[in-house]
MARROKE-390579 format. One line per 2 residues: number of its first residue (from 1); for each residue x, y, z of N, C-alpha, C, O, CB. Coordinates in steps of 0.001 Angstrom, whole numbers, plus 500000, padded with zeros to 6 digits. Glycine has a CB too. Example, Ala and Ser with C-alpha at 12.3 -4.5 7.8 and 13.67 -1.06 7.14 Angstrom:
<nodes>
1 = 513190 494310 507800 512300 495500 507800 513200 496700 507800 514236 496681 508465 511308 495527 509046 | 512850 497750 507080 513670 498940 507140 512900 500030 507870 513409 501138 508039 514084 499402 505725
</nodes>
This chain:
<nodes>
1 = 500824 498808 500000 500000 500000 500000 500866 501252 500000 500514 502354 499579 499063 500000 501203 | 501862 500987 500445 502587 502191 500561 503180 502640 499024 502870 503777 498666 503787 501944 501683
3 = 503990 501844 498117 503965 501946 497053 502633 502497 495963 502829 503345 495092 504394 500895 496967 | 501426 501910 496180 500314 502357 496074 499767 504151 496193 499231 504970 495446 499837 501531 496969
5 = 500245 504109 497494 500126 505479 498008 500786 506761 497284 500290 507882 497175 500663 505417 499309 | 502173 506252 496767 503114 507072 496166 502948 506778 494728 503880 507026 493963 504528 506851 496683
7 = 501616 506166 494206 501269 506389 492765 502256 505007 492210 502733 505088 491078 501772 508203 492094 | 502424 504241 492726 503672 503213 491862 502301 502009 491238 501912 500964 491760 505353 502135 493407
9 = 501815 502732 489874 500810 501666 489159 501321 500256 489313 500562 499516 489940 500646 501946 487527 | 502458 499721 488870 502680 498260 489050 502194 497640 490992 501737 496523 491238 504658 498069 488598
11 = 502370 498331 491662 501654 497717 492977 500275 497428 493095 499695 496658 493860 501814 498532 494032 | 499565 498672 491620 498268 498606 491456 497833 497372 491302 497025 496691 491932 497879 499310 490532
13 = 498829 497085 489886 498132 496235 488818 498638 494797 490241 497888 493836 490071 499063 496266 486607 | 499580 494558 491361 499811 493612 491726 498522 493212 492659 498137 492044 492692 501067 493690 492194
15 = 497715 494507 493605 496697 494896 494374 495893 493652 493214 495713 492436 493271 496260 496838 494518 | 495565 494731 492208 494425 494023 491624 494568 492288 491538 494022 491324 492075 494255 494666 490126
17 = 495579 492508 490589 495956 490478 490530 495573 490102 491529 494652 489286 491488 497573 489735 490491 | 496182 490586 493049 495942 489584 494056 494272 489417 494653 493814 488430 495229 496960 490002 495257
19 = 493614 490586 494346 492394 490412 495254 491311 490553 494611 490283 490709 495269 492296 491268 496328 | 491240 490534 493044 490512 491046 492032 488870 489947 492424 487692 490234 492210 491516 490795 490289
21 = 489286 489090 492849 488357 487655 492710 487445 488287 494117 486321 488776 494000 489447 485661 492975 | 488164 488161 495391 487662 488621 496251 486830 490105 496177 485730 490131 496730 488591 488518 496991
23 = 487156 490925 495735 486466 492148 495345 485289 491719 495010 484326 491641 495771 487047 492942 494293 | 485321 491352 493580 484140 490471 492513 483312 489720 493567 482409 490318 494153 484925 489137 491246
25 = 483494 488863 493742 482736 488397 495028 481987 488924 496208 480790 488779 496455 483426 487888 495556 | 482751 489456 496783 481708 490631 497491 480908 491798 496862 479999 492420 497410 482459 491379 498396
27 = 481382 491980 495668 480168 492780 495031 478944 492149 494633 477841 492669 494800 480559 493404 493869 | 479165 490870 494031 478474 490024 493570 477248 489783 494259 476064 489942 493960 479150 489066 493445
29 = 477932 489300 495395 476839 489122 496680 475520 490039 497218 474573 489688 497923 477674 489170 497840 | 475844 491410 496581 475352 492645 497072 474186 492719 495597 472959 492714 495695 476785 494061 497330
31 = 474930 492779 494375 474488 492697 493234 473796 491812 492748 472660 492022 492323 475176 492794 492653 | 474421 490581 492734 473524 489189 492027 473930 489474 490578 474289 488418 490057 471502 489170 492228
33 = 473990 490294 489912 474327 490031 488543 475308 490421 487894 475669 491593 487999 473578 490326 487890 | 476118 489327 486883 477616 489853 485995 477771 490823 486066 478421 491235 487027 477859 489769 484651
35 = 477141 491947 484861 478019 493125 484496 477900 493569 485199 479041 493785 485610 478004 493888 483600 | 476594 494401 486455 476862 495352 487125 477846 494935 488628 478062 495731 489542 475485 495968 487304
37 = 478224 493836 488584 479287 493453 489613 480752 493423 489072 481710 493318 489837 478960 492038 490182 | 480858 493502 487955 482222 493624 486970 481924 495731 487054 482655 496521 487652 481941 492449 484670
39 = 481505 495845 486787 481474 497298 487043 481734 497975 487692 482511 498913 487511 480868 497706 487071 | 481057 497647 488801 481558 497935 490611 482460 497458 490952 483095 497811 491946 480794 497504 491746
41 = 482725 496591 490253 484557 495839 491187 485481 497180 489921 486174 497901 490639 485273 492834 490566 | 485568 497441 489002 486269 498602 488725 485699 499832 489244 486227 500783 488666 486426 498717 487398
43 = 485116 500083 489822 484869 501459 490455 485809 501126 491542 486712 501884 491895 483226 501919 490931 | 485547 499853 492117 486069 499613 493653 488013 500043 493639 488933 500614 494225 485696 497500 494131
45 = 487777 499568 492959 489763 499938 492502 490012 500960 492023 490942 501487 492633 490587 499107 491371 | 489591 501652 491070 489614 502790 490938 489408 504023 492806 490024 504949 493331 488405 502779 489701
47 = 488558 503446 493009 488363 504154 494433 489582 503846 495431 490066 504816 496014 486925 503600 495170 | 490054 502719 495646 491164 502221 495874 492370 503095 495423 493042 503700 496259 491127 501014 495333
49 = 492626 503152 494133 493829 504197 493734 493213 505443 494152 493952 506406 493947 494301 504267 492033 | 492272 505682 494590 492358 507633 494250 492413 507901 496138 493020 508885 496562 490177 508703 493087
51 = 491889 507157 496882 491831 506859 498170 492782 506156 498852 492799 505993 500072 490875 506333 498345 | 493871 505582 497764 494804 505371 498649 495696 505732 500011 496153 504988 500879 495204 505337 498111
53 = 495779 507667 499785 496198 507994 500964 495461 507541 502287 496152 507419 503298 496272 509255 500889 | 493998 507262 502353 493299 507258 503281 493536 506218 504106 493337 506449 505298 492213 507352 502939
55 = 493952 505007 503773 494548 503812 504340 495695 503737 505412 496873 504021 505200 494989 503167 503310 | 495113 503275 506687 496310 503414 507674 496062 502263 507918 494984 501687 508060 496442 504429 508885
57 = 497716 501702 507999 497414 500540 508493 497385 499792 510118 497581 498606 510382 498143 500006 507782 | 497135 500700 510880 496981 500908 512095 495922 500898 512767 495807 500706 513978 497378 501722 512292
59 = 494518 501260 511416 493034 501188 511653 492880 499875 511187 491742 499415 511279 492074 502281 510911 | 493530 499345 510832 493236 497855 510360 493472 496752 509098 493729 497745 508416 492148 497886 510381
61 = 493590 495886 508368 494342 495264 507390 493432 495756 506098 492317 496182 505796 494513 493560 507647 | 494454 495462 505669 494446 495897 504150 493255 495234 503641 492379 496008 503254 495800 495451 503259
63 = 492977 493821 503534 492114 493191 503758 490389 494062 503763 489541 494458 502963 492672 492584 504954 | 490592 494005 504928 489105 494653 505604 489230 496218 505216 488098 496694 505305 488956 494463 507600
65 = 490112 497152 504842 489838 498012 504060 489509 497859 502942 488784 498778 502561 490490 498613 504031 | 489722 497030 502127 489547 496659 500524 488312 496324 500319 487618 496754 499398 490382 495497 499958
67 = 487844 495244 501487 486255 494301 501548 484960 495937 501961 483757 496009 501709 486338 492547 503586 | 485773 496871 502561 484599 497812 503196 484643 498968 501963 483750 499810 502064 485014 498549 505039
69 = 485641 499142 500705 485331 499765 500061 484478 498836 498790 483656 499527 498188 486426 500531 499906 | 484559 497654 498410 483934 496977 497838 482466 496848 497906 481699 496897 496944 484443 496148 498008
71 = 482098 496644 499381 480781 496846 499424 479711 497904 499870 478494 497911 500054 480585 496072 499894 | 480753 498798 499955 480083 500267 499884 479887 500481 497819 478898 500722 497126 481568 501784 500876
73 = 480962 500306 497564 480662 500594 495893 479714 499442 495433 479306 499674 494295 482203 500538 494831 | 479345 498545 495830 478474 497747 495361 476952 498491 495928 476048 498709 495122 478862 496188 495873
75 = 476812 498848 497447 475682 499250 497604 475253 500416 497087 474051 500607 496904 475499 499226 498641 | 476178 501330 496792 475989 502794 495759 475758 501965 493986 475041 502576 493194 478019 504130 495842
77 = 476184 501080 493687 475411 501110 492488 474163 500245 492620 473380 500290 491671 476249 500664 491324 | 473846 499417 493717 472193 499347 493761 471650 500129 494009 470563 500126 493433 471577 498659 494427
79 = 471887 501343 494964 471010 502390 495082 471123 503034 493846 470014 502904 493328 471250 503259 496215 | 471845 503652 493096 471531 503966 491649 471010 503282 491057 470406 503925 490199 472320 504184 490926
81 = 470810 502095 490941 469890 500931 490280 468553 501129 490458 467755 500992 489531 470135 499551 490821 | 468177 501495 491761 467090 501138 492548 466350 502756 492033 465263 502817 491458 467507 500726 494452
83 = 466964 503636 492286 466791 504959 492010 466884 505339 490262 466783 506439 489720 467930 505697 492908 | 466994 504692 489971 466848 504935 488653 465603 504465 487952 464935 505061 487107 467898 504431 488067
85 = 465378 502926 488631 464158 502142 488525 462815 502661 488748 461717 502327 488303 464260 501175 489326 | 463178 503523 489517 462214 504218 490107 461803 505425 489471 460606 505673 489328 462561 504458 491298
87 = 462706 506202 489076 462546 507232 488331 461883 507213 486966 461039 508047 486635 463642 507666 488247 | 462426 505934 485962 461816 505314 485117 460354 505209 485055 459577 505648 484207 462290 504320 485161
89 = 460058 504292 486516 458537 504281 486975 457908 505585 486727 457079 505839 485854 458361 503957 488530 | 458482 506507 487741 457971 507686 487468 457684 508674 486848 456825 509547 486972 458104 507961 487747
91 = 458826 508386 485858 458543 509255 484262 457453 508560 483447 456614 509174 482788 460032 509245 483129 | 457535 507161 483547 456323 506629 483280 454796 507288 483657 454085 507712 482746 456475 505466 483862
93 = 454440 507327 484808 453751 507547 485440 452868 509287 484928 451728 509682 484685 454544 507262 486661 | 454326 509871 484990 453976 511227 484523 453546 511411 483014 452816 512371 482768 455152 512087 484772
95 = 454027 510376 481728 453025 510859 480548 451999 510070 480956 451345 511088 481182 453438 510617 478908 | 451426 509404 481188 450356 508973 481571 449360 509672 482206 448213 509250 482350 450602 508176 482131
97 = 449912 511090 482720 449015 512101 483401 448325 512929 481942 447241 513505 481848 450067 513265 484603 | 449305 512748 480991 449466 513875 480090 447624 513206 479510 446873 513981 478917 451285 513855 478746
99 = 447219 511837 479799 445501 511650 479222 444706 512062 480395 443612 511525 480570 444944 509880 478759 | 445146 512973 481232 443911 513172 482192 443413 514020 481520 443887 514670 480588 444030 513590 483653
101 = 441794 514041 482284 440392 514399 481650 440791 516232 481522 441212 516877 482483 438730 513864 482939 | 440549 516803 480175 440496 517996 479744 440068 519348 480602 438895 519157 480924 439761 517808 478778
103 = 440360 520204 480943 439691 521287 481900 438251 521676 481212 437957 521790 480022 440741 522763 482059 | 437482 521832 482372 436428 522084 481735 435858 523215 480666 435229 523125 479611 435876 522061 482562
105 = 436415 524401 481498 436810 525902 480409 437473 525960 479732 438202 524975 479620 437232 526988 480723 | 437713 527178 478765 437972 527100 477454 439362 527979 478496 440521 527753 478147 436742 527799 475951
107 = 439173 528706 479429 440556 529270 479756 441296 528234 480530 442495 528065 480305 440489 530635 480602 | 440595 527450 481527 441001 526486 482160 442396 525369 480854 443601 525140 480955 439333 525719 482705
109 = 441360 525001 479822 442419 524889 478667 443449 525179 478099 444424 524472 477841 442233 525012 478072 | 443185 526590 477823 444396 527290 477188 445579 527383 478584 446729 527457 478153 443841 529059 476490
111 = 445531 527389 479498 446296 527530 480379 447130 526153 480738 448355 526105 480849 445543 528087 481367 | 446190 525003 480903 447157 523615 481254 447870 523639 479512 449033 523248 479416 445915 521685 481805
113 = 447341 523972 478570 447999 523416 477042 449130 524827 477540 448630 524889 478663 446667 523536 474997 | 449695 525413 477559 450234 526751 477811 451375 526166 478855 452563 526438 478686 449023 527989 478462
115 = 451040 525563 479654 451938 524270 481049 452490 523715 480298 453715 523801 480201 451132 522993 482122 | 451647 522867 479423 452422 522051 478756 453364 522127 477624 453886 521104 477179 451785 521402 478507
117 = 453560 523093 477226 454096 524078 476127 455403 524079 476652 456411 523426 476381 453392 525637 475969 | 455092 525168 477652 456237 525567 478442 457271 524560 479179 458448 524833 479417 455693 526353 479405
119 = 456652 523411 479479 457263 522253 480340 458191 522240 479214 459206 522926 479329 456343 520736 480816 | 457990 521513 478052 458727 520893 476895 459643 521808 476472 460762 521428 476127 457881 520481 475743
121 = 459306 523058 476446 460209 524099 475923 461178 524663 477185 461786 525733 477167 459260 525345 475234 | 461172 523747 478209 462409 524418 479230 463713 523857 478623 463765 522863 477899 462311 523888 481052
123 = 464672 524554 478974 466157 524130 478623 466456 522846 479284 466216 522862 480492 467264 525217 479103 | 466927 521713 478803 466768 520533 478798 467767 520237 480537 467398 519319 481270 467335 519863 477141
125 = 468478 520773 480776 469213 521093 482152 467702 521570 483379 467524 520929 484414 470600 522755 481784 | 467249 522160 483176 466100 522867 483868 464882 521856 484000 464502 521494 485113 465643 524218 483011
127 = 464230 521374 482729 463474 519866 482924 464328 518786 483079 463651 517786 483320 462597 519427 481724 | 465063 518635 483060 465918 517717 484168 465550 517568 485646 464984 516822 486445 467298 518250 484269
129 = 466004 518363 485568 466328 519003 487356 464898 518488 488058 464718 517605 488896 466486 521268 487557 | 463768 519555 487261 462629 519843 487654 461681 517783 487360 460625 517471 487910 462072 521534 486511
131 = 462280 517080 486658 461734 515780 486384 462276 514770 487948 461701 514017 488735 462477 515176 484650 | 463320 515164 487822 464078 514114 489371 463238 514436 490261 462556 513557 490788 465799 514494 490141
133 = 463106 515792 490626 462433 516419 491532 461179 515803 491791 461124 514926 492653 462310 517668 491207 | 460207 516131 491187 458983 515871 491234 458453 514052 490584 457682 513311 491195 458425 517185 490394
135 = 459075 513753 489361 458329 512745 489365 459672 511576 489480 459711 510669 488649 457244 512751 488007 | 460577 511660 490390 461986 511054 490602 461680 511138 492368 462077 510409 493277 463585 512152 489805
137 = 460939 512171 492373 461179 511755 493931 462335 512128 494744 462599 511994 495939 461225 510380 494045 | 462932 512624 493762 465042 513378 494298 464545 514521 495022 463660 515256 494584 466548 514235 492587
139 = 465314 514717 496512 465553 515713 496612 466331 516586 496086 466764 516171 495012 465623 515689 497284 | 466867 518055 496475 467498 518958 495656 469188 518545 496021 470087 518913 495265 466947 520635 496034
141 = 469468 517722 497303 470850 517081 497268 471110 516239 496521 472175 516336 495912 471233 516577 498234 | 470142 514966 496255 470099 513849 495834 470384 514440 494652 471529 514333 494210 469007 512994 496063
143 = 469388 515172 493928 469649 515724 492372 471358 516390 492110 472077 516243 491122 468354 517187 492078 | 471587 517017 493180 472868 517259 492900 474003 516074 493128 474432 515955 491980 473144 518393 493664
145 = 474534 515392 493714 474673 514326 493740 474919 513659 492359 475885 513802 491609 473751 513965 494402 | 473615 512763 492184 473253 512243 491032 473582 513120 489403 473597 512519 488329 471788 512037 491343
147 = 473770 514294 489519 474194 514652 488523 475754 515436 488521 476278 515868 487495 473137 515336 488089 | 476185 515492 489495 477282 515539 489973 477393 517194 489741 478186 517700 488947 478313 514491 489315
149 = 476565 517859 490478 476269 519303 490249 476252 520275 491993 475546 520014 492966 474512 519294 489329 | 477145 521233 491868 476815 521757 492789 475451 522151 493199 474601 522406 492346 477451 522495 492749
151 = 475130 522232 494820 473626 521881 494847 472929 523768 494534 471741 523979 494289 473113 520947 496829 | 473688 524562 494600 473212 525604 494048 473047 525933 492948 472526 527028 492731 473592 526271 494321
153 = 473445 525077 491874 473749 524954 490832 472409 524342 490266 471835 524749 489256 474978 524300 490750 | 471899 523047 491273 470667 522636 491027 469651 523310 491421 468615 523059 490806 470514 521610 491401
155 = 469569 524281 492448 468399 524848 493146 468127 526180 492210 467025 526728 492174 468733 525198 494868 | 469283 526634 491453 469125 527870 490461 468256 527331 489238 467253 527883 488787 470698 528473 489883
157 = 468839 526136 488785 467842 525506 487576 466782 525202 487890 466181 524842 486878 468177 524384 486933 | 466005 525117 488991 465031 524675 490096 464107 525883 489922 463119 525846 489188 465711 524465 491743
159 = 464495 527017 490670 464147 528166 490766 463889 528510 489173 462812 528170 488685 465175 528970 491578 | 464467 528906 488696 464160 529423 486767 463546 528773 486297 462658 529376 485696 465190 529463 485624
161 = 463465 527186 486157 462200 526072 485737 461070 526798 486321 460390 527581 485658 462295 524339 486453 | 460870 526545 487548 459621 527043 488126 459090 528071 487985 457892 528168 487719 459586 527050 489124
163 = 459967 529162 488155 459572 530059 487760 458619 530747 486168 457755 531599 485968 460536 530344 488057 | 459214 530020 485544 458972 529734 483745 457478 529329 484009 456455 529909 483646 460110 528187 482773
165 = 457645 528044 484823 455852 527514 484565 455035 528355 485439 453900 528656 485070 455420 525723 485078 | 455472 528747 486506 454547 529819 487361 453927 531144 486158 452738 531379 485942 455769 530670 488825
167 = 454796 531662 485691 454471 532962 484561 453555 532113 483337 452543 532587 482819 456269 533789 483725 | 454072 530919 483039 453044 530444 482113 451998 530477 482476 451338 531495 482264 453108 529376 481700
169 = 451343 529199 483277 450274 529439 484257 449577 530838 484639 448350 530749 484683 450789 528980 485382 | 450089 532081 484917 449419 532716 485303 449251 533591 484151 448552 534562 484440 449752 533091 486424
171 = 449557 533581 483231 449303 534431 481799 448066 534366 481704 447587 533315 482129 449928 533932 480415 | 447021 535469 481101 445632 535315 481070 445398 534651 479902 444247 534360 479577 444877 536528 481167
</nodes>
């Protein structure tokens, strides 16, 4: 690890040789299926090289550091799994709103068709944001997070989305 630490790739590639199976395995376990456990066992190493400094070996063996970053990266890509699944659902869910029953008025009309105008015509960053949110179920961390965005960054596209459909909506 110490070689590791000081960037010496061949200790990498020896890391990997030696424990590549064990990694795989404990992801596996978490996962249940090939690729996304071949996936996560390269995140896991990858996390491994970039986290190397973090390793003391005084908190405990190399071993049981390797096994506790393995199945943390295995449980972060089921929760992206799971959260994605879900989101899917929910985008589902949401054109499916798009056949609810017509407003009864002719302004009541022009105003949801005017919503819906405007939804489609937000900057594709902005209905993003505003889709996790509401029919994703993301909070405004989670959304940042997940898109790997500062969270003010998300709450500004948040704010201007909304804002957009609020002025639509209230147009006479």
């Amino acid at each position: 690890m110490t070689r590791i630490q000081s960037h010496d790739q061949d200790a990498m590639l020896l890391l990997h040789q030696r424990y590549v199976d064990l990694v795989f395995s404990i992801v596996y376990r978490v996962l249940n299926e090939q690729t996304a456990a071949e996936e996560a066992t390269q995140d896991a190493f990858l996390k491994v090289w970039q986290s190397a400094a973090s390793f003391e070996a005084g908190r405990g063996s190399l071993i049981s550091w390797l096994a506790r970053i393995a199945r943390n990266t295995a449980i972060d890509h089921l929760r992206l799994r799971t959260r994605q699944s879900g989101l899917d659902d929910s985008l589902e869910a949401a054109e499916e709103t798009r056949s609810l029953p017509v407003p009864e008025t002719w302004a009541d009309r022009e105003r949801a068709q005017n919503l819906r105008l405007v939804l489609e015509e937000l900057p594709p960053e902005q209905a993003l944001a505003l889709r996790l949110s509401y029919f994703g179920g993301m909070s405004q961390s989670e959304i940042a997070d997940y898109l790997k965005l500062p969270l003010g960054t998300v709450k500004t596209r948040m704010r201007i989305g909304m804002q957009k459909l609020k002025d639509a909506w209230t147009k006479p």
